[in-house]
LOTIVEX-327807 format. One record per residue (C-alpha): z, x, y. Coordinates in Angstrom, 1 decimal. Layout:
R       up     east    north
R        Z        X        Y
...
END
This chain:
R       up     east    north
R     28.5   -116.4    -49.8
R     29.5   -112.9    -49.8
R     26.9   -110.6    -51.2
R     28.1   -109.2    -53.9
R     25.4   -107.4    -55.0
R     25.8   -105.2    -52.1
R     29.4   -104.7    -52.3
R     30.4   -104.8    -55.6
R     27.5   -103.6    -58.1
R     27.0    -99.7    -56.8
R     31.0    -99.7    -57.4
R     30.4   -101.3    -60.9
R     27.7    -99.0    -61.6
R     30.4    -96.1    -61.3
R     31.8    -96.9    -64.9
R     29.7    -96.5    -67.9
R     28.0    -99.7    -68.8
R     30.1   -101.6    -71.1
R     33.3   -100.9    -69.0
R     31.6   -102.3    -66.0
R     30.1   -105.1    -68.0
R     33.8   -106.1    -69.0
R     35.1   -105.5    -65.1
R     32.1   -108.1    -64.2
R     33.4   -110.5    -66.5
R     37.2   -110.0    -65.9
R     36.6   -110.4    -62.3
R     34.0   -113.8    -62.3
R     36.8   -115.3    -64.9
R     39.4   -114.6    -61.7
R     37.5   -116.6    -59.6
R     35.7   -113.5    -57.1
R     32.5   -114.5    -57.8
R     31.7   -116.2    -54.9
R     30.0   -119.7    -54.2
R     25.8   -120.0    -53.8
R     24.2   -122.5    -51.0
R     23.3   -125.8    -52.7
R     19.7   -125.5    -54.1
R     16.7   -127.1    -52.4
R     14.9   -130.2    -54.0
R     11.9   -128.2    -54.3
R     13.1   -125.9    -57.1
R     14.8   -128.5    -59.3
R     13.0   -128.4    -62.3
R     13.1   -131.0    -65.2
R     12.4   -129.9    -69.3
R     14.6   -130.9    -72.7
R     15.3   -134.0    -70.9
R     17.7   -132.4    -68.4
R     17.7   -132.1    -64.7
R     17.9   -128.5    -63.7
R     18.7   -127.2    -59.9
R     16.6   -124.3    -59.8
R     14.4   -122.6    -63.1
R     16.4   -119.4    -62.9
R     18.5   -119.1    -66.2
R     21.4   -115.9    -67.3
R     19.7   -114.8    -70.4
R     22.5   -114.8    -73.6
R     24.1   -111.8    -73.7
R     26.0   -111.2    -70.8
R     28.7   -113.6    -71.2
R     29.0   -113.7    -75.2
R     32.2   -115.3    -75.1
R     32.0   -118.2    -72.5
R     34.8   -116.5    -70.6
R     33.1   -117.0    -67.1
R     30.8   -120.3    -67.8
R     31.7   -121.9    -64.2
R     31.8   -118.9    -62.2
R     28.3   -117.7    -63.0
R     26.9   -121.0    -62.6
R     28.4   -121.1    -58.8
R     26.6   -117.5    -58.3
R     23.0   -119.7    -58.5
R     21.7   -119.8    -61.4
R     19.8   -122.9    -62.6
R     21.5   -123.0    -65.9
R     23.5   -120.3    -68.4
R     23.2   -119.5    -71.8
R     26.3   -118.5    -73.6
R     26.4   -116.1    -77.1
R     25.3   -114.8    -79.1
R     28.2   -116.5    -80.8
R     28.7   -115.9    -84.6
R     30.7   -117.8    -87.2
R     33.1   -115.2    -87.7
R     34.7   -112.8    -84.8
R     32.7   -109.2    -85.2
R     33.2   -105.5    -83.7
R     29.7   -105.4    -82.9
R     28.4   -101.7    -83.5
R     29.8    -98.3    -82.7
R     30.0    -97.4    -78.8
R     28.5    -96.2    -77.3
R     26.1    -99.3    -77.7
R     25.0   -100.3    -73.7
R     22.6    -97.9    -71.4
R     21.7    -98.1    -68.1
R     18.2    -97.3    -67.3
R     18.5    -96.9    -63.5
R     15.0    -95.4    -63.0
R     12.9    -97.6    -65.4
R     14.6   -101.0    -64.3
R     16.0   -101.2    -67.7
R     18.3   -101.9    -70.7
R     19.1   -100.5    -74.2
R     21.6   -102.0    -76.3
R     22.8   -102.1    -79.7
R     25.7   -104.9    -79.2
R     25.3   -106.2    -82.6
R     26.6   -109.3    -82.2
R     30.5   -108.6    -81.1
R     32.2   -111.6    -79.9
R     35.1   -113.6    -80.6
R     33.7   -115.7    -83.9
R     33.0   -119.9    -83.1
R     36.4   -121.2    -83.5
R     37.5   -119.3    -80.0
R     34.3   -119.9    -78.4
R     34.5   -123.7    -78.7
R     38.0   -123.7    -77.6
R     37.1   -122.4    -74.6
R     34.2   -124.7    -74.5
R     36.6   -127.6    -74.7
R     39.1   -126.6    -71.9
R     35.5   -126.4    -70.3
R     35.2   -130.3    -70.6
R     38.7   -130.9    -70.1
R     39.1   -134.4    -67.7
R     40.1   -133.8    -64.3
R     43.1   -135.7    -62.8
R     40.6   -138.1    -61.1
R     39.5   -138.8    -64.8
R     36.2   -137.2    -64.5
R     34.9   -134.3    -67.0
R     34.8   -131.3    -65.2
R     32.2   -129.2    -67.5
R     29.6   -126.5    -65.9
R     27.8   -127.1    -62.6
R     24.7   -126.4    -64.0
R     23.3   -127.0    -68.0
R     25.0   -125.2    -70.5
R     23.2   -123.3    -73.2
R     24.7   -122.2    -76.4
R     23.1   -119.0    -78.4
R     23.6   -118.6    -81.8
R     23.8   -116.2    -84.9
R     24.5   -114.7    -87.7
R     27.3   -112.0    -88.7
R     26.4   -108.4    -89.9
R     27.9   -109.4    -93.5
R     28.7   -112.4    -95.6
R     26.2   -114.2    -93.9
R     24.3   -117.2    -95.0
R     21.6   -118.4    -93.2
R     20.5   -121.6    -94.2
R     24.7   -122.3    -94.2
R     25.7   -120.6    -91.2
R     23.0   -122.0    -88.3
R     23.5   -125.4    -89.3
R     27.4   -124.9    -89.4
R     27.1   -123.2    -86.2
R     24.7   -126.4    -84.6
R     27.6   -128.6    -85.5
R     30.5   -126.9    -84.2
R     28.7   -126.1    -80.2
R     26.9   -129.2    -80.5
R     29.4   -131.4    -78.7
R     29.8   -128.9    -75.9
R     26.0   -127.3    -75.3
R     23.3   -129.0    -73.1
R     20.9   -127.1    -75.9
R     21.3   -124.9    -78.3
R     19.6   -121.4    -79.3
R     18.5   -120.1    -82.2
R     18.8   -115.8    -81.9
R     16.8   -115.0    -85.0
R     15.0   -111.8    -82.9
R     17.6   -109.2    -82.2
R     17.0   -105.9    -83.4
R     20.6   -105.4    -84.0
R     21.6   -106.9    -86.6
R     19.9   -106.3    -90.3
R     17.5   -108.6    -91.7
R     18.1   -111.1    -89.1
R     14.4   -110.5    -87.6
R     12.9   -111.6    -90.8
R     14.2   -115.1    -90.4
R     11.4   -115.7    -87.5
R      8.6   -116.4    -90.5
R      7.2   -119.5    -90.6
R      8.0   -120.1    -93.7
R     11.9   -119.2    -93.5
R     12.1   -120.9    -89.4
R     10.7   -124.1    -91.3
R     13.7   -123.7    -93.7
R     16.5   -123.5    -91.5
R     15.7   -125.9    -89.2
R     15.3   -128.3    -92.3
R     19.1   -127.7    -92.8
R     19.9   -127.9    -89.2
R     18.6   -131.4    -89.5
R     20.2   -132.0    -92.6
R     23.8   -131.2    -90.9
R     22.5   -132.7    -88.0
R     20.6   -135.4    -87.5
R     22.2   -136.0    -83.7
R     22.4   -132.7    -81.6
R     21.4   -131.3    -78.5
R     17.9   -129.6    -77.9
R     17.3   -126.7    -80.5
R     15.2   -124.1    -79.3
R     14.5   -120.5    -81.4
R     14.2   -117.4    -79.3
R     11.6   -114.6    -80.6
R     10.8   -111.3    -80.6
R      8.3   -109.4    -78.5
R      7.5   -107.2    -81.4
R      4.9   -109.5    -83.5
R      1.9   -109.4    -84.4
R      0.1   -111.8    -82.1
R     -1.3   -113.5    -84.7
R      2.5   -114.7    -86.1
R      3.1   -116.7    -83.1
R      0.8   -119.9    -84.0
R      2.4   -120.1    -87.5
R      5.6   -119.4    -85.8
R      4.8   -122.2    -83.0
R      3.7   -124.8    -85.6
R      6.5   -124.5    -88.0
R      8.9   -124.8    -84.9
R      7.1   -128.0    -83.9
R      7.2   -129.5    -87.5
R     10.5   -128.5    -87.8
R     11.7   -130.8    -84.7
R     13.0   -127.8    -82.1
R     12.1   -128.8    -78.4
R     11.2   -125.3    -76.9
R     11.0   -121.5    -77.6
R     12.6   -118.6    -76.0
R      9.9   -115.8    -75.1
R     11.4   -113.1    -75.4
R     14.2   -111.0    -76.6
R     14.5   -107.3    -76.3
R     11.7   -105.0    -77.9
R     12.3   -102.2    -80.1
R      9.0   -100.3    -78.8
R      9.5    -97.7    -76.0
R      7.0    -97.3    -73.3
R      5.2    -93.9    -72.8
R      6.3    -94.5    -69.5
R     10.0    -94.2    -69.5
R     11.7    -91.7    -67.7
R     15.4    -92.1    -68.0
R     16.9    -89.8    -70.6
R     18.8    -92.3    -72.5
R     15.5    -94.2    -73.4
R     15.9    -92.4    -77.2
R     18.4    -94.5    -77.7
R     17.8    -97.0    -80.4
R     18.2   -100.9    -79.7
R     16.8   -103.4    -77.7
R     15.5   -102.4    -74.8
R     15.2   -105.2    -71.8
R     13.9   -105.1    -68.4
R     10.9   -103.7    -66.2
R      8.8   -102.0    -69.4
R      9.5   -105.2    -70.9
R      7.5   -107.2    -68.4
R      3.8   -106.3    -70.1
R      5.0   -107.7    -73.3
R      6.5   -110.9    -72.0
R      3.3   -111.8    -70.2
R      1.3   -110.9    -73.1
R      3.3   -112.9    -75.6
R      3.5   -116.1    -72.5
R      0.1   -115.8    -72.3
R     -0.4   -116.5    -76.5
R      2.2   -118.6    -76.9
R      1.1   -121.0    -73.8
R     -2.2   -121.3    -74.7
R     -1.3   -122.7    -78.3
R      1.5   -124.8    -77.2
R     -0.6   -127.4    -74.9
R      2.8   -128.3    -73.4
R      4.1   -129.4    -76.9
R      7.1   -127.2    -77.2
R      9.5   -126.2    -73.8
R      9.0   -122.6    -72.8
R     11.5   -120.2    -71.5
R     10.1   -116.9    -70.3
R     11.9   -113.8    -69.9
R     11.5   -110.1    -69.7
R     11.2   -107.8    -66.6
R     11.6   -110.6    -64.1
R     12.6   -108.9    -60.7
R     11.0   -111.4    -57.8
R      9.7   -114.7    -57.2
R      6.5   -113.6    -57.7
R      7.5   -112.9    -60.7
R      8.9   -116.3    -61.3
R      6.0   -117.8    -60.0
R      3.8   -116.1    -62.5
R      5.2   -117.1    -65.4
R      5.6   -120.6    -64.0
R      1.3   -120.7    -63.5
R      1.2   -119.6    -67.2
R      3.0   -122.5    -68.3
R      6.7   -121.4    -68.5
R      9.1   -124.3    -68.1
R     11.8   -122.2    -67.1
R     12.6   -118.2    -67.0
R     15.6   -116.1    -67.4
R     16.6   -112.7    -66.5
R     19.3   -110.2    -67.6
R     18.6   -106.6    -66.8
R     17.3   -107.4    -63.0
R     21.3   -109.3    -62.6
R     23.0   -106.7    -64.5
R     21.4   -103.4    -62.2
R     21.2   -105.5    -59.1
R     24.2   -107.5    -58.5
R     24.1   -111.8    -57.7
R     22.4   -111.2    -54.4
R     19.0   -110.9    -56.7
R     19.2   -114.6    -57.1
R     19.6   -115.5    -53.1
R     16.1   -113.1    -52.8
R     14.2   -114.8    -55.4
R     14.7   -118.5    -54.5
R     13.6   -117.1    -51.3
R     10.7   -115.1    -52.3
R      9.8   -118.2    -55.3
R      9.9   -120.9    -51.8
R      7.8   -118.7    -49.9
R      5.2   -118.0    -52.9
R      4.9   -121.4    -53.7
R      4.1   -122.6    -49.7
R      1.6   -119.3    -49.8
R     -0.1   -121.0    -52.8
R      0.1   -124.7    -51.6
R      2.6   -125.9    -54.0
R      5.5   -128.7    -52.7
R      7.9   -128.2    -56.0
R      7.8   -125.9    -59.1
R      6.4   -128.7    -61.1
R      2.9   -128.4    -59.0
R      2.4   -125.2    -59.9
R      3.4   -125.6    -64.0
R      0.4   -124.2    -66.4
R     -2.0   -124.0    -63.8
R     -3.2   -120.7    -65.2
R     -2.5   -121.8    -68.7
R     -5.4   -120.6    -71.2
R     -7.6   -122.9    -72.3
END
């Protein structure tokens, strides 16, 4: 495979951010992304009843409108998440909305939710699954996951995620409930207890057969919202939880000027945070609820980490975006040799072994 990451990234990082975000994404939809070696057996990892190669996930947000579903999964990754998709197409905020944080390992943006609306995203979703001559259904290489929200305006919550549930739901391996970006208005204030037992009532409701649901939060609680949080999820019927999304707090030890930038920042600083919240969340869910951890994940050690503290799965977006598709070669390699360190055959074996009690 050629290394991209090496080649092509310092180029990239030549443009500002967005501009080399849409030149990433123009050239993986042209087919220059490259092919990964076949996974071992001792990374597959199995959670919401799917089989999955390795437990390195894209994080939503990089490919919002499904535009380059196959060729990221080729680069490695163990499965993608798609979105934030939104009922109705949307600008997004004002540009400029995407910083580079070169010296802190990080990521501001302010997207707010610009994408093409559903009804283009699922038609690109079904030329996905279109049969191949030979009759069999082509579909990603890896499992598909579909993140979901809410426009800026006109939006209806308790309509629109349910709406939303039903028109991805024949495409997605699971489904994603964003109600933690900082970007959009109000959206935050869905992740109550009260309001998460609500809408996934209605999801229900509208669909009573559907993929895995799982609701991604925000790093920002209070520690003591994630049980009521965790419970209502549990009652509600979602399989797993998303842990986290960007944070709106800014670490005393950022050194990159464009850290006053508002949004949600993603990345190294993040890391403390996503441990922290892990490390709550884990110790409440006694492997009820699937957990997928991300936030400043740079190495296998990193992976294996959050593996010990009862993650399922992890994925990363800032570490890809900064470093190129070559990170994902050096942390299979640096997860395999952590795991032989630590006397672990397969990523299950090591699963919640330093889970609290």
């Amino acid at each position: 495979m050629i290394d991209l990451g090496t080649l092509v990234t310092p180029l990239l990082h030549r443009f500002d951010t967005e501009t080399a975000h849409e030149l990433a994404i123009h050239s993986l939809a042209l087919g220059l992304g490259g092919q990964a070696p076949k996974d071992v057996p001792a990374l597959s990892t199995r959670t919401l009843g799917l089989r999955f190669p390795n437990p390195i996930g894209l994080a939503a947000g990089f490919d919002k409108d499904a535009r380059a579903i196959r060729p990221l999964a080729k680069l490695g990754f163990g499965h993608i998440e798609a979105g934030t998709v939104t009922p109705r197409p949307q600008p997004g905020n004002p540009g400029p909305r995407l910083f580079r944080l070169v010296e802190d390992g990080a990521i501001i943006n302010r997207m707010g939710f610009n994408g093409c609306g559903v009804d283009r995203f699922c038609r690109r979703l079904a030329r996905l699954h279109r049969p191949m001559p030979n009759g069999r259904m082509r579909g990603p290489t890896v499992p598909l996951g579909v993140n979901i929200g809410i426009n800026k305006t006109g939006s209806d919550p308790l309509r629109d995620y349910p709406d939303l549930v039903a028109r991805v739901r024949p495409y997605a391996d699971y489904i994603t409930m964003n109600l933690s970006s900082p970007n959009t208005p109000g959206l935050r204030d869905l992740q109550s207890a009260t309001m998460l037992k609500e809408l996934l009532d209605a999801i229900n409701t509208r669909n009573p057969e559907r993929p895995p649901l799982l609701v991604k939060l925000a790093p920002d609680l209070d520690d003591s919202s994630y049980e009521p949080i965790l419970e209502a999820a549990i009652e509600g019927g979602a399989q797993g939880l998303i842990l986290t999304n960007t944070t709106i707090a800014r670490p005393a030890t950022l050194r990159d000027p464009a850290a006053r930038e508002s949004g949600g920042l993603s990345g190294r600083p993040l890391a403390p945070r996503a441990r922290d919240v892990l490390r709550i969340v884990s110790g409440l869910n006694k492997g009820r609820l699937a957990l997928i951890s991300c936030g400043g994940i740079e190495t296998g050690e990193d992976i294996l980490a959050r593996i010990r503290m009862g993650a399922d799965m992890v994925q990363i977006y800032s570490s890809f975006v900064l470093q190129g598709p070559g990170i994902l070669t050096r942390m299979k390699t640096e997860l395999l040799d952590a795991m032989r360190r630590d006397g672990f055959e397969t990523i299950a074996d090591a699963h919640g072994i330093d889970r609290p009690n």
